[in-house]
C-alpha positions as semicolon CSV with decimal commas, in nm:
position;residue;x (nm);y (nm);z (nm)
1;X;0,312;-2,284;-1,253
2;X;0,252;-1,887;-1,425
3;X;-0,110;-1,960;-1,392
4;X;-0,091;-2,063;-1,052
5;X;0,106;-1,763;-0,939
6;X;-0,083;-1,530;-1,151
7;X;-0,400;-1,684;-0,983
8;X;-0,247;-1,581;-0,653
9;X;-0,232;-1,223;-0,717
10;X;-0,434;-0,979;-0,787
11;X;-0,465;-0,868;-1,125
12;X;-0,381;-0,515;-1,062
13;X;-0,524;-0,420;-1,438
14;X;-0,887;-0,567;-1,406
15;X;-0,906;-0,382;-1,017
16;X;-0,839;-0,042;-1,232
17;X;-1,145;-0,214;-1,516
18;X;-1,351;-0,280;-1,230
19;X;-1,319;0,098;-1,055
20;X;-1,362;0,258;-1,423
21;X;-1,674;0,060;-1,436
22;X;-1,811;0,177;-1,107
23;X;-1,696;0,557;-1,203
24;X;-1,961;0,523;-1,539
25;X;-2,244;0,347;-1,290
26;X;-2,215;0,610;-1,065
27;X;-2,203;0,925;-1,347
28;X;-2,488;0,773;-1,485
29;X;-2,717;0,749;-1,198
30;X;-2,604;0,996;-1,007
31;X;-2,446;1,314;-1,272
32;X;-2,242;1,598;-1,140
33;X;-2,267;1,452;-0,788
34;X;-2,025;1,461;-0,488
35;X;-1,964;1,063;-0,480
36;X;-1,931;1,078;-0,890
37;X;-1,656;1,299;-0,813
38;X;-1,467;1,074;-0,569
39;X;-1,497;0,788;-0,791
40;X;-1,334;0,950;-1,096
41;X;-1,070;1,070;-0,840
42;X;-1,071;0,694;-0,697
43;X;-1,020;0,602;-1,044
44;X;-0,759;0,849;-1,137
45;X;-0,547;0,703;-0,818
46;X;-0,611;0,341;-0,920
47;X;-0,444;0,360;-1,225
48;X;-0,134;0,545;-1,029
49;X;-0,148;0,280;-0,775
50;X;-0,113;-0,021;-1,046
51;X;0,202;0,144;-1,154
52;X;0,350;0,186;-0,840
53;X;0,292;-0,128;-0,742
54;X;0,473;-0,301;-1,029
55;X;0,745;-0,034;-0,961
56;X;0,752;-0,178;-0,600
57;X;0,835;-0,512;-0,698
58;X;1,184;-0,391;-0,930
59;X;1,532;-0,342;-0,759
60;X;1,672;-0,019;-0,774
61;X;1,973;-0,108;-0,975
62;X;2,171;0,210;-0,924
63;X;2,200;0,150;-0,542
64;X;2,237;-0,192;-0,597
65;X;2,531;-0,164;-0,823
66;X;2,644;0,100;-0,588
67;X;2,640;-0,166;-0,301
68;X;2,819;-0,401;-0,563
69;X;3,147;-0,129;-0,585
70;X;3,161;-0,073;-0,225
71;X;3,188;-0,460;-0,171
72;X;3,454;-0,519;-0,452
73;X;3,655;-0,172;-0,322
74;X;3,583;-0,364;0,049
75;X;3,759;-0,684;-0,095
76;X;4,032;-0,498;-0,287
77;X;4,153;-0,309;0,000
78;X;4,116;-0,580;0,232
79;X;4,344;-0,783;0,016
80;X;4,605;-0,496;-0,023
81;X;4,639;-0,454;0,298
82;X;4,688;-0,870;0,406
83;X;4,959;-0,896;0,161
84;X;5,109;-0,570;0,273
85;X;5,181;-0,789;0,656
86;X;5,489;-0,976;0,645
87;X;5,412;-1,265;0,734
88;X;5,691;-1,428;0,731
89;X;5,902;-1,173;0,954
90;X;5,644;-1,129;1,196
91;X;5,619;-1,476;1,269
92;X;5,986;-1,555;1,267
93;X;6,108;-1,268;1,445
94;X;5,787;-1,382;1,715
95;X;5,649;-1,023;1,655
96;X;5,270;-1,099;1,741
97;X;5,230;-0,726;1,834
98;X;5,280;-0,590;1,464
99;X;5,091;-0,892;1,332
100;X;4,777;-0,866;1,550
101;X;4,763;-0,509;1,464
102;X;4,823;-0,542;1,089
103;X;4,471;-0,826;1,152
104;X;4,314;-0,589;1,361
105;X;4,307;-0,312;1,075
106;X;4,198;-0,561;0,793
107;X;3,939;-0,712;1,072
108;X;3,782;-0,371;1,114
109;X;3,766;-0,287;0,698
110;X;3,592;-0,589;0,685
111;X;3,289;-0,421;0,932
112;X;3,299;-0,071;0,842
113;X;3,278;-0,226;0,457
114;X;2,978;-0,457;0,581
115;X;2,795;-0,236;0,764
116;X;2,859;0,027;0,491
117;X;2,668;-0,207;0,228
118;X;2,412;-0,339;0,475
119;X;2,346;0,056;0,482
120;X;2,282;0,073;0,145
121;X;2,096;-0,227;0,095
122;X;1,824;-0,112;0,366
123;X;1,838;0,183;0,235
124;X;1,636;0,005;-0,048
125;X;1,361;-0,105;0,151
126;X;1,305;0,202;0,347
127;X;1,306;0,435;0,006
128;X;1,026;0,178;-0,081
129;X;0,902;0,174;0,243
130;X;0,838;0,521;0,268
131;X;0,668;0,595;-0,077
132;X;0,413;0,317;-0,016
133;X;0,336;0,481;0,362
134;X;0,260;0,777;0,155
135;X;0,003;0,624;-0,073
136;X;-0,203;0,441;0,206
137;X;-0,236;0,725;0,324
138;X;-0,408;0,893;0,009
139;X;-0,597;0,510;-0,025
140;X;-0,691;0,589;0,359
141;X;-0,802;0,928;0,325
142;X;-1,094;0,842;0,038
143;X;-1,200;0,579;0,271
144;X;-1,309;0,871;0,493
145;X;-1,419;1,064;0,251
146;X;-1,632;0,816;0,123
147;X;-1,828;0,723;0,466
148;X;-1,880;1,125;0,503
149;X;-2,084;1,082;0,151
150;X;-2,294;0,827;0,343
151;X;-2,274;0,927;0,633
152;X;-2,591;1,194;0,597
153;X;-2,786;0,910;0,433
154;X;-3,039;0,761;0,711
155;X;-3,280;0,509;0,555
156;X;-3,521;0,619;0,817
157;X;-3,545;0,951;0,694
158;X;-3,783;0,850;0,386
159;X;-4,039;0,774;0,695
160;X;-4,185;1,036;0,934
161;X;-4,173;1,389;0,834
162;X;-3,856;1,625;0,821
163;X;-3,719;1,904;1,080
164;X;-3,577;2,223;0,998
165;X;-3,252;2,037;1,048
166;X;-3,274;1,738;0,890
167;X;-3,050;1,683;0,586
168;X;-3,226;1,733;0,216
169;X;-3,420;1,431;0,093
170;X;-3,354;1,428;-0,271
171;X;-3,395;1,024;-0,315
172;X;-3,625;0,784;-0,318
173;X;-3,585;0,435;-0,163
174;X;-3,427;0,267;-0,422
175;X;-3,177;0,567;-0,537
176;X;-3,089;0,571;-0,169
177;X;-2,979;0,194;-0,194
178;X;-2,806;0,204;-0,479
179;X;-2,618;0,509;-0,360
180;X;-2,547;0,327;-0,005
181;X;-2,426;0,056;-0,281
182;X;-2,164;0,252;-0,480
183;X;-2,016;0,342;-0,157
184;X;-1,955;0,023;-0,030
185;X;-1,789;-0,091;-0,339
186;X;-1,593;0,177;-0,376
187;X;-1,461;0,109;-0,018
188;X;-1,459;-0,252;-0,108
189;X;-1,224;-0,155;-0,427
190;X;-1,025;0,086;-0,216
191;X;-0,931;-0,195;0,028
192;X;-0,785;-0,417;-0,322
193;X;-0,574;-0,099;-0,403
194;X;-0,383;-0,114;-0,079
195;X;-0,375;-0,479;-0,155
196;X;-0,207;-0,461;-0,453
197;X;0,104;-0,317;-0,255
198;X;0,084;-0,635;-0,027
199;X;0,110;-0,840;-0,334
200;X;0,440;-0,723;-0,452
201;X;0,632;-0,686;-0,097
202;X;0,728;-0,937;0,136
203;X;0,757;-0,639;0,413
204;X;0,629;-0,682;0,749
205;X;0,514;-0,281;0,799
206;X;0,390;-0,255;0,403
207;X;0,187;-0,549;0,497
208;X;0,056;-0,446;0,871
209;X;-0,034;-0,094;0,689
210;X;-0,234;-0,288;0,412
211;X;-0,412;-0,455;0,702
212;X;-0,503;-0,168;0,893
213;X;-0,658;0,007;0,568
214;X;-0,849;-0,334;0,476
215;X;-0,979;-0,343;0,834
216;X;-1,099;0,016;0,828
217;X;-1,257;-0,016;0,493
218;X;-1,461;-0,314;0,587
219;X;-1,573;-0,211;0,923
220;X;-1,714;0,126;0,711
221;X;-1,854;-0,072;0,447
222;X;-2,058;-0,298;0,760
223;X;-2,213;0,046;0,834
224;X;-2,348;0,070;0,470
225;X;-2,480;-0,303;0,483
226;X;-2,676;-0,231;0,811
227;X;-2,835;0,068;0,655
228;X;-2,924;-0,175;0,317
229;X;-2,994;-0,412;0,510
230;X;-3,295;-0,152;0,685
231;X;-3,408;-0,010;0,332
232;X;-3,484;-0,405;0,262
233;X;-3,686;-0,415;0,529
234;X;-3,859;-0,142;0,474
235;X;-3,928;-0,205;0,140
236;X;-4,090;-0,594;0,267
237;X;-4,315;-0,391;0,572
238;X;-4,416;-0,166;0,268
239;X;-4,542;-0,480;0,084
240;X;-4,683;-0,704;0,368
């Protein structure tokens, strides 16, 4: 059953191997460049991301045991206070008034203490909630920066001549592709980092945000495909 599980999930360690791999293909093909950059700041954040992930999935036992003494100090008091009616009196001397409020008061310790550990017990998921929010957003943000490092790079522009204005041509065709190529995987492995948060929460807006990143890094990485997909082309009207 552990293998079936563990095949599941993602293994949040080889994500990080893969990433550190793409950081050396990168440095080596392209040194001291912009996207090299990214990718050893990509890298940097996976490793942060597979611990907070595993973090995600542990109970915060402090607020936990927290929500533990306000439920026993709940039940204490609510006890105290039953055995403080009298019964007995009240119902032989037909004194409903004094009984119902005696109920009343343990009725409404038994809501304030409920709602008072409910309280805590979201307060949980929300702590959680909120520090994952704040780490898509980081995974989000090197999505974009990552389509601005292809964004400049047109697979037409290694045909007709250049304008004043048209950006620096410093690759060939097949540097070009393979630089088109690090940037999709890098979105590709961006979109597994967000997933990794997905695989240790059950909650609906962790999960929803985890979508929204996956959807944005895929419809990005369709852009780099189409302009692979035109250097292959190229490359066969080149050699018809």
């Amino acid at each position: 059953m552990a293998r079936i599980d563990d095949a599941r999930k993602l293994d949040a360690a080889k994500v990080v191997d893969t990433l550190n791999h793409l950081r050396v293909r990168v440095g080596e093909r392209f040194p001291n460049s912009g996207l090299a950059e990214v990718c050893s700041q990509l890298t940097a954040t996976a490793r942060t991301t597979a611990r907070r992930a595993r973090r995600l999935s542990r109970p915060y036992l402090g607020l936990r045991f927290l929500v533990l003494v306000v439920v026993l100090a709940a039940i204490t008091l609510e006890v105290g206070q039953i055995t403080r009616l009298d019964w007995a009196g009240s119902l032989g001397r037909a004194e409903a008034l004094t009984l119902a409020s005696g109920l009343e008061s343990a009725i409404n310790l038994v809501l304030l203490s409920g709602a008072a550990a409910w309280f805590l017990l979201s307060l949980e998921a929300r702590w959680k909630r909120g520090r994952v929010q704040k780490a898509l957003h980081e995974l989000r943000s090197f999505a974009h920066v990552i389509d601005m490092h292809q964004l400049t790079k047109d697979p037409t522009i290694v045909l007709g001549p250049r304008t004043a204005s048209s950006p620096v041509r410093e690759m060939n065709r097949f540097q070009l592709a393979r630089y088109l190529d690090y940037c999709a995987e890098m979105l590709a492995l961006t979109a597994k980092l967000a997933a990794l948060y997905a695989g240790e929460s059950d909650d609906p807006v962790i999960v929803a945000a985890v979508n929204d990143i996956e959807t944005l890094t895929s419809d990005l990485g369709r852009k780099i495909w189409q302009k692979i997909m035109i250097l292959g082309q190229l490359d066969e009207a080149g050699t018809a």
